[in-house]
N, C-alpha and C positions, 0 to 999 in steps of 0.2 A: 708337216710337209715343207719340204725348202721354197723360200721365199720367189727361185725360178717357176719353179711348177705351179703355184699360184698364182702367179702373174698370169703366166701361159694360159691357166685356166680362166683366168676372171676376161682375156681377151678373147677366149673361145666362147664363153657365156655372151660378151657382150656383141661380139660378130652376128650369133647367133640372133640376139633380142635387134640388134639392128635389121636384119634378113628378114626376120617376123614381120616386124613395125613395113619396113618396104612392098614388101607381098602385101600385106593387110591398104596399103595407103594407096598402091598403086590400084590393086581392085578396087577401092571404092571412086579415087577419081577415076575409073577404065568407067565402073558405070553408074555415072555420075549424070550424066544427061541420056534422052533418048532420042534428043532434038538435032543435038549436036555433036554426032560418033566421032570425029576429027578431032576435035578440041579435047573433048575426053580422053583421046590414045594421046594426044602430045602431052596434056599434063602428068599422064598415068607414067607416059615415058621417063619422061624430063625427073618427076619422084624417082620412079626406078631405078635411074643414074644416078641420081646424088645418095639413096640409100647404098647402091653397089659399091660407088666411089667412097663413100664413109666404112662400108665392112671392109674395103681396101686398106687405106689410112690402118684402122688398127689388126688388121692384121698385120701390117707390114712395120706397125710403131714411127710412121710419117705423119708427124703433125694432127697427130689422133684427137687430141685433145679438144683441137681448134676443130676439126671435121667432126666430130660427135658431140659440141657443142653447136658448129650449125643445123646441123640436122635436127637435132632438137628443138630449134625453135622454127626450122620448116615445120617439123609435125608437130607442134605445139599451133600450128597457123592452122595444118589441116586440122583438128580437131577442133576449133574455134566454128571451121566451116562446117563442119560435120555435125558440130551439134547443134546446128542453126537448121537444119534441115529437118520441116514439122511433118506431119500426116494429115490426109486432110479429109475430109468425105463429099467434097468438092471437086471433084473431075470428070472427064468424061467418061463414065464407066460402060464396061460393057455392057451388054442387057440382063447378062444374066448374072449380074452382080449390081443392078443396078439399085436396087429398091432395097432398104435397111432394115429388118424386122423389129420391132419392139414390143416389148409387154405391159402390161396393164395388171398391177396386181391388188387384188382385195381378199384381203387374208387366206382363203383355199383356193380363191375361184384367182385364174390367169389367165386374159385375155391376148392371146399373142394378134399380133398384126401384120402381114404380110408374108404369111405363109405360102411359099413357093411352093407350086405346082404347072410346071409347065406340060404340054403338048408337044413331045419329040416327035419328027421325023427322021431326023438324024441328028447327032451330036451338036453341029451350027445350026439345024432348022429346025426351027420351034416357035410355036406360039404362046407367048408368056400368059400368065394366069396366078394370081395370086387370092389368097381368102384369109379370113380372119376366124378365128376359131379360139372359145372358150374351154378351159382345163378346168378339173377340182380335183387338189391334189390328193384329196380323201378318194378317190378312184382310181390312182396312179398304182399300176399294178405288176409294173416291168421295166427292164434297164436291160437295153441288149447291146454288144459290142459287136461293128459291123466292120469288118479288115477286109480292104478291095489291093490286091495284088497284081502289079503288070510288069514288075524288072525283079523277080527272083523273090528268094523266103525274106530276106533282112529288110525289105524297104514296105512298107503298105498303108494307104491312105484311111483311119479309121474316124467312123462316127460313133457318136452315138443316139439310140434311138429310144425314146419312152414310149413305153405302152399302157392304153387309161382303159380302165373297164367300159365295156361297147365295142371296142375293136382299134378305136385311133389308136394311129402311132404318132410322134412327132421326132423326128431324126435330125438330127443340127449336126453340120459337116464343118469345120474349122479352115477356112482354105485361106488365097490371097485372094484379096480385091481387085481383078486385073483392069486397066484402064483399055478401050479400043484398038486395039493392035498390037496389045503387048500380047508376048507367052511366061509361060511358066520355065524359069531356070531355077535349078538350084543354088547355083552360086550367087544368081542376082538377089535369092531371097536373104541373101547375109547383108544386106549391103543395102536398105532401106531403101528396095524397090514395091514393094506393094505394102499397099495395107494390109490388117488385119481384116479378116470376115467370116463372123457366124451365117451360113447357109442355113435359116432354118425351114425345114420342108416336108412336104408329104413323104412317105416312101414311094411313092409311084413317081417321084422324080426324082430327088437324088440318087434311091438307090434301081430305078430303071435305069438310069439313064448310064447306067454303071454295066449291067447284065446286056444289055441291049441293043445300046446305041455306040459305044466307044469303040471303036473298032482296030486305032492304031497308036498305040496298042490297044490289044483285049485286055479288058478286066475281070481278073477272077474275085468273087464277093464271098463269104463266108459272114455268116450270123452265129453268135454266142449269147446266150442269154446268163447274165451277171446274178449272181447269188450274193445275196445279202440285208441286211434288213431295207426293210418300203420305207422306213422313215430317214435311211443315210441315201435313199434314194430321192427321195422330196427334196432333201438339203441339196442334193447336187441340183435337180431339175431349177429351184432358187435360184441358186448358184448361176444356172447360164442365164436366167431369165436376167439376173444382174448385169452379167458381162456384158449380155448385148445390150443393152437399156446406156451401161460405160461409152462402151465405142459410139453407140450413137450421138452421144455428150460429147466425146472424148478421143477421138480415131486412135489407134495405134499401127505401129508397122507389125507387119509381120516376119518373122527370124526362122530362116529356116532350123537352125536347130535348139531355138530355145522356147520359140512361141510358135511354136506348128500344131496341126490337127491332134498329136500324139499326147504332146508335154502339156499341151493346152489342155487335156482331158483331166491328165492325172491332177496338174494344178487346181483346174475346180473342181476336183473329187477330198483335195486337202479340207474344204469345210468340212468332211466327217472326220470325228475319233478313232483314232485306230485306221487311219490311211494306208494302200499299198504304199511301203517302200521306195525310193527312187531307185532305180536298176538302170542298167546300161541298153536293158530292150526295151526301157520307156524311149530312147535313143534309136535303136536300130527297131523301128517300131514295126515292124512285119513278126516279132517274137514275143511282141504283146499277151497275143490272146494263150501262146502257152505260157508267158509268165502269172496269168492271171490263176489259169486251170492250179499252176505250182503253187499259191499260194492260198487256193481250196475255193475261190471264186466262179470259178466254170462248172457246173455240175459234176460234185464230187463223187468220188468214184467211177466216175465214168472217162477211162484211158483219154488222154488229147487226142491221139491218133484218131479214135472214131468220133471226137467230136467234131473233126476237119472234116470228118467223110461225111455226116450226117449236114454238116452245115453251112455246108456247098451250095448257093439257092440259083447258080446262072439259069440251069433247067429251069427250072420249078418259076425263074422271075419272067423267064419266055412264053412260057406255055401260059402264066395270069397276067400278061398283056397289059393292057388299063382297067383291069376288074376293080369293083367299088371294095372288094376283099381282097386287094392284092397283098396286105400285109399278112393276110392268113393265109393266104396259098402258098408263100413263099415260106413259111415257117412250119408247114406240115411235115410231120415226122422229128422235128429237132428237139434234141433232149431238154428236158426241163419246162417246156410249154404249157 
């Protein structure tokens, strides 16, 4: 390639990495505070321009050198501050994220602690309720994958839920930690806005409160019940019993696309041999539960198509209310039970 064309390109590339680095630098300081929106739009600005005014400079071969060495140690600063910024499990949180779950483990028997069960009346109105309840994993009988759908097929919030001989389920939802007045954004979740939090809970709330109460949007819920040995099953249930026992030590943030309710699954499903794959619908996680059915996990032989239709529970979670069985009314008729 002639030594023009190379130039040309090595300026294209770098214009390029500069525009990245600008975008990426301007959103984190945009939301950077929640106290103080002003301050954060001036500095997100102020970045903004001097990353524009350096992809200028080289494209235009003015003083490039000097301009994409100041820039660099601008964002060699923001990243200085960026990784100063901890997590914490010290804030004001909301309620229904307030209280941290943790287990207690002695060899089968796992004492979880502060098992969510709330009392909805509506989505904000509720009266919280939490209980403690002992597992033995010698009676661990089921691993169901729960995908709640509200903005189309490619996006959907999945848990998972264990099932133990006598009826308990225990469902553990991967969400953010929200502090009192915050919401949920997507983009804020790149950008070391929430923590990390294991929801761990009854199904008469996490996954009512999904069928029931959420109304804007509606949530559509489906249940899959996971095929595969009980004992890469125990490893995973471990597995979270670990994580959340970490975060309570240890907070982390949450990322919307590296550490979410999705990839967080698959990652503690990695303690078994022989792991699903990573794929691009661990990613676009509303295409989960058919990638799973593809790779012989969803009750085999049985089309995905009807297992979408079979495992549709919003009816079925309506009509069993706050029933002591609501985890079995809601799973009557679905294949593999």
């Amino acid at each position: 390639m002639p030594r023009r064309a190379l130039c040309i390109a090595g300026r294209v590339l770098l214009v390029l990495l500069v525009s990245g680095v600008t975008a990426w630098g301007a959103l984190a300081l945009l939301y950077s505070s929640t106290t103080n929106a002003l301050a954060s739009a001036v500095l997100a600005g102020a970045f903004l321009l001097c990353g524009l005014l350096t992809a200028l400079a080289v494209g235009a071969r003015r003083r490039a050198r000097a301009a994409v060495t100041g820039f660099a140690l601008l964002f060699a600063v923001l990243l200085g501050w960026w990784s100063g910024i901890e997590p914490s499990n010290d804030r004001d949180w909301q309620p229904d994220v307030a209280r941290l779950a943790h287990a207690e483990i002695k060899g089968d028997r796992v004492t979880v602690r502060n098992v969510r069960n709330f009392a909805y009346r509506s989505e904000t109105d509720y009266t919280p309720h939490y209980y403690d309840r002992t597992y033995d994993l010698g009676k661990l009988r089921s691993v169901d994958l729960i995908a709640v759908y509200w903005m189309g097929p490619a996006i959907a919030h999945t848990i998972l839920s264990f099932g133990f001989e006598g009826g308990d389920q225990l469902a553990i939802s991967i969400e953010t930690r929200k502090e009192r007045g915050e919401t949920y954004s997507t983009t804020r979740g790149f950008f070391k806005q929430y923590e990390l939090h294991y929801v761990v809970a009854d199904e008469r709330d996490v996954v009512r409160l999904r069928t029931s109460y959420r109304k804007d949007p509606p949530e559509d819920v489906y249940v899959y019940r996971l095929h595969g040995p009980l004992e890469n099953a125990r490893r995973v249930f471990l597995q979270y019993m670990q994580r959340i026992n970490d975060l309570q030590a240890r907070p982390e943030f949450y990322n919307t696309l590296i550490d979410n309710c999705t990839t967080g699954i698959w990652m503690n499903a990695r303690i078994n041999p022989g792991h699903v794959p990573l794929s691009w619908k661990v990613f676009a996680s509303g295409y989960l539960p058919e990638y799973l059915h593809g790779v012989g996990m969803l009750a085999p032989g049985v089309p995905f198509a009807e297992l979408q239709r079979l495992g549709y529970i919003n009816p079925r979670a309506r009509a069993a209310g706050d029933a002591e069985d609501f985890s079995r009314l809601i799973r009557v008729g679905l294949p593999g039970q």
